[in-house]
C-alpha positions in Angstrom: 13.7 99.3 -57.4 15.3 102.9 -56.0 11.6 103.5 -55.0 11.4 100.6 -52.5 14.6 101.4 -51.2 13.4 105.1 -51.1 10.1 104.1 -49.5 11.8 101.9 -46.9 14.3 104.8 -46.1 11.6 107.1 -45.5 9.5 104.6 -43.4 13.3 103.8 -41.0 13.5 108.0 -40.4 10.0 108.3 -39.6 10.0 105.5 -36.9 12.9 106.7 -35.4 11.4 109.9 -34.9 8.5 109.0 -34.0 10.1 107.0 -30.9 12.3 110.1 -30.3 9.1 112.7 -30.0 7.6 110.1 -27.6 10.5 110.3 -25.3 10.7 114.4 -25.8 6.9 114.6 -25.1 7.3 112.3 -22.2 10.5 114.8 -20.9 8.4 118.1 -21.7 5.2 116.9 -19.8 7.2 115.7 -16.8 9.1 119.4 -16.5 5.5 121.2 -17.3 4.0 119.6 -14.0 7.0 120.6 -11.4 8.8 117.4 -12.0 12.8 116.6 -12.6 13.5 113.8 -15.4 16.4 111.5 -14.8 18.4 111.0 -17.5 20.0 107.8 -16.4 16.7 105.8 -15.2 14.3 107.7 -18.0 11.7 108.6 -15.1 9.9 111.1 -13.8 10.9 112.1 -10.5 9.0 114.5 -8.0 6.1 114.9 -10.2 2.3 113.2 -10.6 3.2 111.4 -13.5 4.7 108.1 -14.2 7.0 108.2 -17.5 
């Protein structure tokens, strides 16, 4: 039973992360192409890109 509750704690930390890299990645490409991210409204601003 501590293995399922091991395997499911593991599985919570890894989608969180995962959903936090996406929004890094999403930061980190907007700044490499000239662009300014807003914090408040999670955009691009200024660059090419959308999100």
């Amino acid at each position: 039973m501590n293995k399922k509750y091991l395997f499911l704690g593991i599985t919570v930390v890894i989608f969180i992360a995962g959903f936090w890299l996406r929004g890094q990645l999403q930061i980190d490409s907007c700044l490499d192409n000239g662009g300014k991210w807003d914090y408040e409204k999670k955009e691009c601003m200024g660059s090419n890109l959308t999100n």
